[in-house]
MDTraj code that builds the backbone (N, CA, C; nanometers):
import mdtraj as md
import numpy as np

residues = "UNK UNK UNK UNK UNK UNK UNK UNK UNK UNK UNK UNK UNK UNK UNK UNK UNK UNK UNK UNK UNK UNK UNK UNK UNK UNK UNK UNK UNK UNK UNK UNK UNK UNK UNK UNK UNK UNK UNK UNK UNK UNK UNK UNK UNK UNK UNK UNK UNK UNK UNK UNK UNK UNK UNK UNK UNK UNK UNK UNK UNK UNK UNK UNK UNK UNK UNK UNK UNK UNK UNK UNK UNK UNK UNK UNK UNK UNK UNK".split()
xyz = np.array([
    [-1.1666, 0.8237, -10.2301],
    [-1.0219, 0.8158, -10.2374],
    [-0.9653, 0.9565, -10.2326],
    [-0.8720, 0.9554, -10.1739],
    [-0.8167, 1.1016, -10.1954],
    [-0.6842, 1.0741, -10.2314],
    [-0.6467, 1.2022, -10.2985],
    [-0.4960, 1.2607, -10.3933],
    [-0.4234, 1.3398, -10.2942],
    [-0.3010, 1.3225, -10.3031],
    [-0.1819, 1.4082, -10.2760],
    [-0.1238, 1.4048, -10.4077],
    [-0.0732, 1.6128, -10.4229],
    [-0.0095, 1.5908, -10.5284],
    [0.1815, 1.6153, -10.4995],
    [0.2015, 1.5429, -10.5467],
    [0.3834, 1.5816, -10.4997],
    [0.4152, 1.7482, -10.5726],
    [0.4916, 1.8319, -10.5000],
    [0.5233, 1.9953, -10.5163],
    [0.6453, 1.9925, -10.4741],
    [0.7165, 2.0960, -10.5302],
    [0.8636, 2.1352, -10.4698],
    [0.8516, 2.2414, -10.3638],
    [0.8771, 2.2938, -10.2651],
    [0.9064, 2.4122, -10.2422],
    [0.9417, 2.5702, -10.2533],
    [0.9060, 2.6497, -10.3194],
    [0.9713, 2.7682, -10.3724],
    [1.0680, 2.8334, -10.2830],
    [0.9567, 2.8743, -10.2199],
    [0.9744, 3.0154, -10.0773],
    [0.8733, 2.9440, -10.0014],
    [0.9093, 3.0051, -9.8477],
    [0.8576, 3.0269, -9.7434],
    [0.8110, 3.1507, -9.7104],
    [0.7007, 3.1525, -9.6777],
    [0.6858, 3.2826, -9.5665],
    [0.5991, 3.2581, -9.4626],
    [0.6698, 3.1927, -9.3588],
    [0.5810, 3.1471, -9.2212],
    [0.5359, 3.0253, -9.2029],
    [0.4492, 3.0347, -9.2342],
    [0.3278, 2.8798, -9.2661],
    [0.2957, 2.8977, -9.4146],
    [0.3005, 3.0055, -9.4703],
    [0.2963, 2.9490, -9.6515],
    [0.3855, 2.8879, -9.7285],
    [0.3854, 2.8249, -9.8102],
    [0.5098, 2.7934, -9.8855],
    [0.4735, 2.8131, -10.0222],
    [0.5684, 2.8727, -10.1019],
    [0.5020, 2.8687, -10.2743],
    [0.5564, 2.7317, -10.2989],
    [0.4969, 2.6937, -10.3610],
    [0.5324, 2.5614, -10.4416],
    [0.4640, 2.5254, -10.5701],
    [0.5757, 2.4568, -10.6723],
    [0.5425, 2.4200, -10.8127],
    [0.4946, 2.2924, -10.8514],
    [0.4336, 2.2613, -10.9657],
    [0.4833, 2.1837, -11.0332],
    [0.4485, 2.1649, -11.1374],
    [0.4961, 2.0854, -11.2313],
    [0.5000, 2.0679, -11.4069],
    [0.3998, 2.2195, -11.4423],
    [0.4374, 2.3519, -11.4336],
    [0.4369, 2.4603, -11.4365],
    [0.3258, 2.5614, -11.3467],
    [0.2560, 2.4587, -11.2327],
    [0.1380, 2.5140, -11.1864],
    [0.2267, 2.5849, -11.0387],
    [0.2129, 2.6574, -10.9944],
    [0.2251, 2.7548, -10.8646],
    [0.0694, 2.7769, -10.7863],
    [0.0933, 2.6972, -10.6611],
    [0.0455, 2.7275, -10.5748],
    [0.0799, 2.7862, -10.4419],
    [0.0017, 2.8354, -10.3609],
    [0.0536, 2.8914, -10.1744],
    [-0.0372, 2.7673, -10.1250],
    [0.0443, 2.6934, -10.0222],
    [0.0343, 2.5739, -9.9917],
    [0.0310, 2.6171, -9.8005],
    [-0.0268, 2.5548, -9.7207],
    [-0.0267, 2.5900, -9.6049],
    [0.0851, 2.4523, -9.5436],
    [0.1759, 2.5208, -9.4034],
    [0.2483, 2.4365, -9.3915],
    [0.1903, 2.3872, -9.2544],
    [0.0932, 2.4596, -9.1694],
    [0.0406, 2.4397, -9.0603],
    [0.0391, 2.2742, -9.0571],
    [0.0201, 2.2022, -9.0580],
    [0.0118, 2.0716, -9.0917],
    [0.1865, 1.9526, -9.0506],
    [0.2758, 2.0223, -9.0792],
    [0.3811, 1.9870, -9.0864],
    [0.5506, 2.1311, -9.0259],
    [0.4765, 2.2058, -9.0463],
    [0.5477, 2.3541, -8.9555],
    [0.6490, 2.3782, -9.0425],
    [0.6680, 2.5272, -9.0686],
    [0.7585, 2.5668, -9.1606],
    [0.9386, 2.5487, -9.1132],
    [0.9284, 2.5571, -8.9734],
    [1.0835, 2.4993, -8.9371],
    [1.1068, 2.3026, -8.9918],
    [1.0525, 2.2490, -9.0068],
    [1.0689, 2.1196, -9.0830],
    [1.0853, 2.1079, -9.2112],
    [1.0738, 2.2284, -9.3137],
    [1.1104, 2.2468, -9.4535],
    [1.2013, 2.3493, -9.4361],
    [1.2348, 2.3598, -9.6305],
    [1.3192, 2.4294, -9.6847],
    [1.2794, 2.4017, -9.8393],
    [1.3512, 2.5450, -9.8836],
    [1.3100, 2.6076, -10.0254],
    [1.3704, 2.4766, -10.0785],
    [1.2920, 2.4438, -10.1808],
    [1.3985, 2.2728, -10.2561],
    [1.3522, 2.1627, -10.1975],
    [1.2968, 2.1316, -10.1083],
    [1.2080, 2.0192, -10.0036],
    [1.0771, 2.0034, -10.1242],
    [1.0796, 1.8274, -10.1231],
    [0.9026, 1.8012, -10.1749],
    [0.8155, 1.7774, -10.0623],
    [0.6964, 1.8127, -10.1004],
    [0.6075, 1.7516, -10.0110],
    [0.4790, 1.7010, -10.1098],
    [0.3935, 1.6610, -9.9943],
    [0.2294, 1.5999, -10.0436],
    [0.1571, 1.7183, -10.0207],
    [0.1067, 1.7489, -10.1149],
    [-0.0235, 1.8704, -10.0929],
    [-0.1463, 1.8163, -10.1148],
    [-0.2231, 1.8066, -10.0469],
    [-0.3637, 1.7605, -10.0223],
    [-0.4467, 1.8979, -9.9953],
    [-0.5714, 1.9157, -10.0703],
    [-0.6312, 2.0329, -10.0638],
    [-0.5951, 2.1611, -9.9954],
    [-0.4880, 2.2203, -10.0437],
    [-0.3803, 2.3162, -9.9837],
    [-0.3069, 2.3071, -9.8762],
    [-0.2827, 2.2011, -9.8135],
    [-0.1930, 2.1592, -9.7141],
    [-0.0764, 2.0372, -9.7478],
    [0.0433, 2.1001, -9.7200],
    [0.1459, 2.0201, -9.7087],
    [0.1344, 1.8841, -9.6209],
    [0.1205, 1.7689, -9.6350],
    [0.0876, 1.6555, -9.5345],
    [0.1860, 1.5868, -9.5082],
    [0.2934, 1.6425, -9.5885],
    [0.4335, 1.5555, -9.5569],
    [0.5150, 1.5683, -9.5913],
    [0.6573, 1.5491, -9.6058],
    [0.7927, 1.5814, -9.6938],
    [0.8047, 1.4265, -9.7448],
    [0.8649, 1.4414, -9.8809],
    [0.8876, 1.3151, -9.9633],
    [1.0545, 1.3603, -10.0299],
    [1.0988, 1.2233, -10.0315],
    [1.2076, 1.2463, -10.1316],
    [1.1893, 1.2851, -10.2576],
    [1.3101, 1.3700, -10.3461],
    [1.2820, 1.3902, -10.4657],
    [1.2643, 1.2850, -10.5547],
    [1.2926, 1.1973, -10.5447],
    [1.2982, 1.0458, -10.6424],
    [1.1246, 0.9573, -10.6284],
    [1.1174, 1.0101, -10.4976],
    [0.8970, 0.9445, -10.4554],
    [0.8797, 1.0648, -10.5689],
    [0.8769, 1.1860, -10.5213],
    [0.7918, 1.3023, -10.5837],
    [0.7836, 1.2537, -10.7538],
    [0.9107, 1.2216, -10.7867],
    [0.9459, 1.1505, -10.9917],
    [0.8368, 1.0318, -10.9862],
    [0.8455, 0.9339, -10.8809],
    [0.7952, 0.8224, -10.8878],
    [0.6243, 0.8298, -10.8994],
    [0.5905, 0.9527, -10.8331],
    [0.4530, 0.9357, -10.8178],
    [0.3726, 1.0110, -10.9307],
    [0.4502, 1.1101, -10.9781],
    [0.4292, 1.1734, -11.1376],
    [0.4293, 1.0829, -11.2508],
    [0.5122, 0.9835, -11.2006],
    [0.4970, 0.8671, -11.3350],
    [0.4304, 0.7759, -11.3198],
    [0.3646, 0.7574, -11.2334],
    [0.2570, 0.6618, -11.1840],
    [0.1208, 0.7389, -11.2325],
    [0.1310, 0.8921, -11.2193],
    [-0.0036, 0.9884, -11.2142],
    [-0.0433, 0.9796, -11.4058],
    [0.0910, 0.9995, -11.4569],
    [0.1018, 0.9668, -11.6175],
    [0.0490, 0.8205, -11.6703],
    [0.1141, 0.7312, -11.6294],
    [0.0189, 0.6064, -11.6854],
    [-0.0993, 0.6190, -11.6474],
    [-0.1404, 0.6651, -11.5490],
    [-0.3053, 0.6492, -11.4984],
    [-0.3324, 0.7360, -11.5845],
    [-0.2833, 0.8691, -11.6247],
    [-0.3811, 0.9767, -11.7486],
    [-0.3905, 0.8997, -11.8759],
    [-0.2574, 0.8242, -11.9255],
    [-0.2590, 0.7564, -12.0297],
    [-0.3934, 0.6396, -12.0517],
    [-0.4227, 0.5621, -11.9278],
    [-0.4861, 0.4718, -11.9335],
    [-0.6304, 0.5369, -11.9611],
    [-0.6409, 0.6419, -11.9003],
    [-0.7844, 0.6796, -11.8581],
    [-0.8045, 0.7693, -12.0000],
    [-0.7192, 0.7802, -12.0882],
    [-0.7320, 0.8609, -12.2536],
    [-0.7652, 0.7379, -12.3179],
    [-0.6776, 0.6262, -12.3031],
    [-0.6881, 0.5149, -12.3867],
    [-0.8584, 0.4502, -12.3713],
    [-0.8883, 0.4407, -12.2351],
    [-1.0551, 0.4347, -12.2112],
    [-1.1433, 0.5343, -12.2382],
    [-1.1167, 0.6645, -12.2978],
    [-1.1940, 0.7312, -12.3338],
    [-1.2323, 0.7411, -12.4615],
    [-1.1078, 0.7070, -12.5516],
    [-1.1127, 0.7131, -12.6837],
    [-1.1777, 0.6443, -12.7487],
])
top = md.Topology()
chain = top.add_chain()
for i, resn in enumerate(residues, 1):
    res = top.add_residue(resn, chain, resSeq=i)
    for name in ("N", "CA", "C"):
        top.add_atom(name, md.element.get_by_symbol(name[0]), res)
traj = md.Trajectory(xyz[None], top)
């Protein structure tokens, strides 16, 4: 199975993009999707350092709270 994690945009520079989230900073490659198709404030899917897509900000909320019950569940099975 593979993960995309939803990121905001920071900056651009070219084909890099900085991007955050819930306090982590990464340089994300945009080769994949091209830096003229974003902007600073744009979410996307980052899959092993590549941007794979732009998402709305409301998916990007949606899929963080989906990622949270699954941590919750997977504490509750550990405990």
């Amino acid at each position: 199975m593979c993960l995309a994690v939803p990121m905001r945009i920071v900056s651009i520079d070219n084909f890099i993009a900085r991007c955050a989230t819930r306090g982590v900073s990464r340089d994300v490659s945009l080769f994949l999707i091209g830096p003229e198709n974003v902007a600073a404030g744009d979410y996307v899917l980052v899959h092993v350092g590549y941007a794979i897509q732009t998402i709305s900000r409301s998916d990007a909320a949606a899929s963080w709270e989906l990622f949270d019950i699954i941590n919750l569940e997977q504490d509750r099975l550990h405990a």
